[in-house]
C-alpha positions as MATLAB code, in Angstrom:
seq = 'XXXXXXXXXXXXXXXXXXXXXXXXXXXXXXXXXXXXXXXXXXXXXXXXXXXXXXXXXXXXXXXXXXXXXXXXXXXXXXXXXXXXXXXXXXXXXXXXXXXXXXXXXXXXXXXXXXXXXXXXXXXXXXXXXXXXXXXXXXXXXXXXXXXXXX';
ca = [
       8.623    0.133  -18.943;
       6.091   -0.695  -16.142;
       5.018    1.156  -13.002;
       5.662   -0.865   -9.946;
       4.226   -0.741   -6.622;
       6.649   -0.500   -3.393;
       5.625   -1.017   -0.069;
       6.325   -1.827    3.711;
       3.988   -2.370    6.694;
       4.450   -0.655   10.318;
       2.948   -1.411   13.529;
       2.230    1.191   16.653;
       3.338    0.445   19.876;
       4.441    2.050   22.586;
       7.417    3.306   21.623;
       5.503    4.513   18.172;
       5.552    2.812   14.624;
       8.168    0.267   13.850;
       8.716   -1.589   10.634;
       7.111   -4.714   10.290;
       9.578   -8.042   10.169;
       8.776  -11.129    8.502;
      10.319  -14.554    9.939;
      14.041  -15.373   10.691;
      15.604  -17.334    8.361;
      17.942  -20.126    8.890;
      19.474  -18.235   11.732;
      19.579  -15.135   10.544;
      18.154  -12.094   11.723;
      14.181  -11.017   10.680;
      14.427   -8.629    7.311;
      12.062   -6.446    6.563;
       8.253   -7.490    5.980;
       8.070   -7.882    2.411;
       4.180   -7.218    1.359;
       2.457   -9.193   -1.253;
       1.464   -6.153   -3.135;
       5.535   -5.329   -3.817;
       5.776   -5.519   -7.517;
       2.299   -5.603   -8.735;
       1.663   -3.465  -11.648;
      -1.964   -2.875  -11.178;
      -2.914    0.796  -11.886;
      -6.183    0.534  -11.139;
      -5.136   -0.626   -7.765;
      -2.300    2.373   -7.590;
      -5.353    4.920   -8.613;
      -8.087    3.556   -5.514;
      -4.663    3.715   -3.196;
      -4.158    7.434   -4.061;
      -1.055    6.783   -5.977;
      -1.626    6.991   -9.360;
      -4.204    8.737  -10.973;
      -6.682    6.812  -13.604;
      -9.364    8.843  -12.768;
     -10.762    6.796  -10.294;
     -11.914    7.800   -6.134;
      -9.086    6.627   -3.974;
     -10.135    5.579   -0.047;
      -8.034    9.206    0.320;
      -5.726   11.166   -1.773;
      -2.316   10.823   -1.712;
      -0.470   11.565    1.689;
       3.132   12.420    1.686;
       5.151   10.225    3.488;
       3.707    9.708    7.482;
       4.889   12.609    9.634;
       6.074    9.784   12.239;
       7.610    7.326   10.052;
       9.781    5.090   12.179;
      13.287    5.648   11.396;
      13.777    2.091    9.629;
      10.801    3.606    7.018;
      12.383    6.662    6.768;
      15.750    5.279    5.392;
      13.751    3.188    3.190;
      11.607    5.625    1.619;
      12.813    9.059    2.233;
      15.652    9.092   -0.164;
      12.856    8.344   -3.096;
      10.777   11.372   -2.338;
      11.050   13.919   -5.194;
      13.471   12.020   -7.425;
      12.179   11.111  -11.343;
      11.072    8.030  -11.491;
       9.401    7.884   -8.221;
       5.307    9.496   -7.050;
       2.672    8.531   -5.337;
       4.078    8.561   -1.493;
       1.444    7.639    0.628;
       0.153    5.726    3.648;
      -3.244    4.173    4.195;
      -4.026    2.294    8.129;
      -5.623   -1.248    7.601;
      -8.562   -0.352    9.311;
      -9.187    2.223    6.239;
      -8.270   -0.503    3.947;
     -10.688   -2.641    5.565;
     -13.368   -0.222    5.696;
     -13.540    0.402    1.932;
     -16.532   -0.292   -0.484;
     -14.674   -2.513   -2.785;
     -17.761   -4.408   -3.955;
     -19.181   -1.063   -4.869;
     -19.373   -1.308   -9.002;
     -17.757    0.777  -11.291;
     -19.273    1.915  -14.420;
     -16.452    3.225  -16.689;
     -12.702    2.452  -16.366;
     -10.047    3.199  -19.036;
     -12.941    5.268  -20.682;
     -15.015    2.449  -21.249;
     -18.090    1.825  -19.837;
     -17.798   -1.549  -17.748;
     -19.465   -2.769  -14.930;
     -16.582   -4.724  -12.513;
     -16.283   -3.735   -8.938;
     -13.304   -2.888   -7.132;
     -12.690   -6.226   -6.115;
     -12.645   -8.059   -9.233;
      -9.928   -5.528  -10.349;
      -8.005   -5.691   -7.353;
      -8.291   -9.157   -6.505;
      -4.907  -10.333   -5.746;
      -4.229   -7.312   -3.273;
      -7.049   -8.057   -1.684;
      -6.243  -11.718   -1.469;
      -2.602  -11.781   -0.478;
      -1.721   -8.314    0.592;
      -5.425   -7.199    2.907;
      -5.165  -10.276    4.710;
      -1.297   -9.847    5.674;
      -1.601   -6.733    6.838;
      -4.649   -7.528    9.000;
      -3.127  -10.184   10.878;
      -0.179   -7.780   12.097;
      -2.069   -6.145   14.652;
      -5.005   -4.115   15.574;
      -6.411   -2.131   12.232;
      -6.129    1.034   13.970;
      -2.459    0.061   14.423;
      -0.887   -1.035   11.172;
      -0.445    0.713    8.117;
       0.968    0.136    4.597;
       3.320    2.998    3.982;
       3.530    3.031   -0.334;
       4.569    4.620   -3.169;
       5.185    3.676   -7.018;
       8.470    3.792   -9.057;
       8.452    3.981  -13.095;
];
């Protein structure tokens, strides 16, 4: 049994946040964005994102669900929010993603002592998922809405 890591972008505009789309398909309609991060089982990642907790300082604590979650989000990830199986609802804007010390070194994980920074741990996210997110919009105006399901 692992812990896996759901999550959607939004963008702000001016009629608020709306879900993120990736690109139409053979004619079809845009779906949903789908993140990079969606399935990785990385709880050292989960911990710094305020999900999970391995004892490490997240770039916050865990949010709740956004207040103004656009309605697409909402029917997404409301329905998960206090059922077993299902924690760490939160939200974090790019910009704050961005912003964190990720080369900052870390001296004991797992109760070891080790000394790996944040980005060697989280490599992939910050590889695939960081620069997705950045390119949706301005940092101040996207945000990776998240939580984990075991």
């Amino acid at each position: 049994m692992g812990v896996d890591f759901n999550a959607f972008a939004e963008r702000r505009g001016t009629a608020g946040w709306g879900m993120c789309l990736g690109e139409p398909k053979r004619g079809k309609p845009a779906d949903v964005l789908i993140l990079p991060c969606v399935g990785m089982r990385n709880k050292v990642l989960f911990s710094i994102l305020g999900a999970w907790d391995e004892g490490l300082a997240p770039v916050v604590p865990e949010r709740g669900l956004p207040k103004d979650l656009s309605p697409q989000g909402r029917e997404r990830a409301e329905w998960t929010v206090g059922r077993d199986g299902f924690c760490g609802h939160s939200w974090l804007l790019a910009s704050e993603l961005a912003a964190f010390p990720w080369s900052s070194t870390l001296v004991k994980i797992h109760g070891r002592r080790q000394k790996v920074s944040y980005a060697e741990l989280c490599e992939e996210f910050l590889t695939t998922t960081l620069p997705v997110l950045t390119s949706l919009g301005p940092p101040d105006a996207v945000r990776m809405v998240f939580w984990i399901d075991f």
